[in-house]
C-alpha positions in Angstrom: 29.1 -15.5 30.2 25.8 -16.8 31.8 25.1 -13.1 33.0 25.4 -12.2 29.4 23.0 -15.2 28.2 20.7 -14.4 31.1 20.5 -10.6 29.6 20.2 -11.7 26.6 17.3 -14.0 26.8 15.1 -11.5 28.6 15.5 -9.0 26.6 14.2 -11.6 24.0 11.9 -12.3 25.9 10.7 -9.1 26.4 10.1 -8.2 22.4 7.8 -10.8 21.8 4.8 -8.3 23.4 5.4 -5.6 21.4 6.1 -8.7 18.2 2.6 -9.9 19.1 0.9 -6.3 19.1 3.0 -5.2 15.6 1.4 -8.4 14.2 -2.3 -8.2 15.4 -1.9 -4.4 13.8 -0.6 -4.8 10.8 -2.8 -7.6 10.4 -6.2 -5.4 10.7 -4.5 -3.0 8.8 -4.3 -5.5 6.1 -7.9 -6.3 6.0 -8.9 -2.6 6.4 -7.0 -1.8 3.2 -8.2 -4.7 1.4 -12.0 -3.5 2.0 -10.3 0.2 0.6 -8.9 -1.9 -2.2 -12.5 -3.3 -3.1 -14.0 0.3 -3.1 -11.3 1.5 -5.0 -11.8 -0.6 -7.3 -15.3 -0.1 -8.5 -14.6 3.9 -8.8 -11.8 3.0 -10.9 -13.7 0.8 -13.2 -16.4 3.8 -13.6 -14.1 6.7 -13.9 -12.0 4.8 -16.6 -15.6 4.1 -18.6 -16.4 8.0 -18.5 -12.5 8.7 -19.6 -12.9 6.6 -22.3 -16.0 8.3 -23.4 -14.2 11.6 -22.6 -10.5 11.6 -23.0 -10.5 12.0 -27.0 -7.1 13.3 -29.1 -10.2 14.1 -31.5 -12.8 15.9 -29.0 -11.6 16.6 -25.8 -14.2 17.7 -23.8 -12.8 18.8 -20.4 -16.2 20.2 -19.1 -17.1 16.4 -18.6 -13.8 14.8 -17.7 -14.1 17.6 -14.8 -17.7 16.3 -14.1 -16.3 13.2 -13.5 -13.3 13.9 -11.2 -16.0 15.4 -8.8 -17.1 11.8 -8.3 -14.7 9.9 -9.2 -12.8 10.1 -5.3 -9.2 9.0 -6.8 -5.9 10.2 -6.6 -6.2 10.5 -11.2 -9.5 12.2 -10.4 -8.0 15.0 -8.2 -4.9 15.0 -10.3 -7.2 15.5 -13.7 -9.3 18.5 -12.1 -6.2 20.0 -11.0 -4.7 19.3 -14.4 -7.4 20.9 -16.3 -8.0 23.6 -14.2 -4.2 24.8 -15.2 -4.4 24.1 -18.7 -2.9 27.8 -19.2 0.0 26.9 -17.3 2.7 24.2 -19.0 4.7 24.2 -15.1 2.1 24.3 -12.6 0.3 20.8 -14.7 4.3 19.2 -14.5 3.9 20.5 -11.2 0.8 18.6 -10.6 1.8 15.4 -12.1 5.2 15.3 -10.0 3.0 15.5 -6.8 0.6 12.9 -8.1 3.9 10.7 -8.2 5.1 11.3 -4.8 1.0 10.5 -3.6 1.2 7.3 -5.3 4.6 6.9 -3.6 2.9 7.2 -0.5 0.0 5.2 -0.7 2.5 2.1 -2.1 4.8 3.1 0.8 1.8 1.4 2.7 1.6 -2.1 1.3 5.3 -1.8 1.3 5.8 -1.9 4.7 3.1 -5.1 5.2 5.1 -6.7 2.6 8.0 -6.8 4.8 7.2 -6.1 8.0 4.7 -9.1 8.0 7.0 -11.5 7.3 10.0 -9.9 9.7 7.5 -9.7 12.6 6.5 -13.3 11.6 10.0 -14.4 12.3 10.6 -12.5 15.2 7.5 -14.1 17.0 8.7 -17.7 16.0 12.4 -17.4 17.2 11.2 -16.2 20.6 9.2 -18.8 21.9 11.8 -21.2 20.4 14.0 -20.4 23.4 11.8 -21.2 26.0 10.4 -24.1 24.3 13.5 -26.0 23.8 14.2 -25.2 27.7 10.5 -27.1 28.1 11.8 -29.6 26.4 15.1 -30.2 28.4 13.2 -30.5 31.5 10.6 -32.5 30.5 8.1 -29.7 30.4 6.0 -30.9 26.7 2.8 -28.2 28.5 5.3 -24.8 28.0 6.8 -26.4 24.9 3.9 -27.2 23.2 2.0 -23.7 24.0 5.6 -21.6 22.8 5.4 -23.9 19.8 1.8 -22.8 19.2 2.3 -19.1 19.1 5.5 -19.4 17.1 3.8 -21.5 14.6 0.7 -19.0 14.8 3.2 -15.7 14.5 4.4 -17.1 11.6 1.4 -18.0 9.7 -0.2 -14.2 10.3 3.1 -12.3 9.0 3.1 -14.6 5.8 -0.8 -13.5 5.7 0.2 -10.2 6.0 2.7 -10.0 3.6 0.8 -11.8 1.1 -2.2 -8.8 1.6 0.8 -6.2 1.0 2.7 -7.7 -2.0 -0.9 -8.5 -3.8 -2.2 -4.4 -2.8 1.4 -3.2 -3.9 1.3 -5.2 -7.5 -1.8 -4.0 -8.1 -1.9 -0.8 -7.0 1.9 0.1 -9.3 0.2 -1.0 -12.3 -2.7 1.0 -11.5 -0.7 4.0 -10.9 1.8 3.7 -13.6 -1.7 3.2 -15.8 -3.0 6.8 -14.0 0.4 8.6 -14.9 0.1 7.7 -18.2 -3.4 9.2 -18.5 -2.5 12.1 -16.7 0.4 12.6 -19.0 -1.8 12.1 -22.4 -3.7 14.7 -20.8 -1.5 17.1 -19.9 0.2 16.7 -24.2 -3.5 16.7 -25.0 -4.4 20.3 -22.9 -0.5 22.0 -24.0 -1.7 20.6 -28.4 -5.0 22.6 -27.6 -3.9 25.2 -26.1 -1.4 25.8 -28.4 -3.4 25.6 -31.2 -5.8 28.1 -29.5 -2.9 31.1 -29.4 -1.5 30.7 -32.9 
């Protein structure tokens, strides 16, 4: 039984490296995709203005809704030129708008996995030192308890961090998205009532 506790702890032991290096990278991916978020952002707020300008049941004018996907670096901006550019064809545009879902999938599958992983690794790297803490403690040792208190405490503070920086990103971001498929699919009636209209 103490060869299996032995085992045991350093294989513990031995994760909170690898704990420690998971948590320092997700954190800097955290802040790198907030400064993506903050760019994203202001496109977002300029291609919406030129949609609204463009994106009429009245007048559509796709020349300039295309002019504006050329700037617009976004996945609705792709997804519109793509769009438009098939307005002759009712499956490749459902095509389109499928694969815009799965992209959006993708990019949330992102702040997913800080949303949870932060916290998890979080936990990892404050069980860990609790081991050799407590043994500190038992033999009078307050030095090595008080430094494997310090990084378990500080292991837990940057996985909340992190998963605070993914659950924010994913919120945001799934209302965005679910805002983009509803453009793309107001489009997509918009081009097929055109069209339609065009070959009767």
């Amino acid at each position: 039984m103490q060869l299996f506790d032995e085992i045991i702890f350093w294989l513990s032991g031995g994760l909170m490296i690898p704990v420690v290096l998971g948590v320092l990278y997700l954190l800097i991916t955290g802040l790198l995709s907030i400064g993506k978020f903050y760019g994203l952002y202001f496109n977002r707020s300029k291609y919406n203005k030129l949609l609204k300008e463009n994106l009429n049941p009245k007048q559509l004018d796709l020349e300039k809704i295309t002019q504006a996907d050329s700037t617009s670096k976004t996945l609705l901006g792709s997804a519109m030129a793509e769009i438009i550019e098939a307005k002759h064809s009712e499956i490749i545009r459902e095509k389109i708008i499928a694969d815009f879902e799965v992209a959006c999938e993708r990019e949330l599958d992102k702040h997913r996995t800080l949303a949870k992983m932060g916290p998890i690794l979080g936990l990892m790297g404050t069980l860990i030192p609790m081991g050799p803490a407590l043994g500190g403690l038992s033999e009078g040792d307050i030095t090595t308890m008080s430094e494997q208190m310090q990084i378990a405490f500080n292991t837990t503070v940057l996985g909340l961090v992190i998963g605070c920086i993914g659950f924010l990103l994913l919120q945001t971001k799934q209302r965005w998205f679910t805002q983009d498929l509803n453009q793309l699919d107001f489009l997509n009636n918009l081009i097929a009532e055109n069209y339609e209209k065009d070959t009767k």
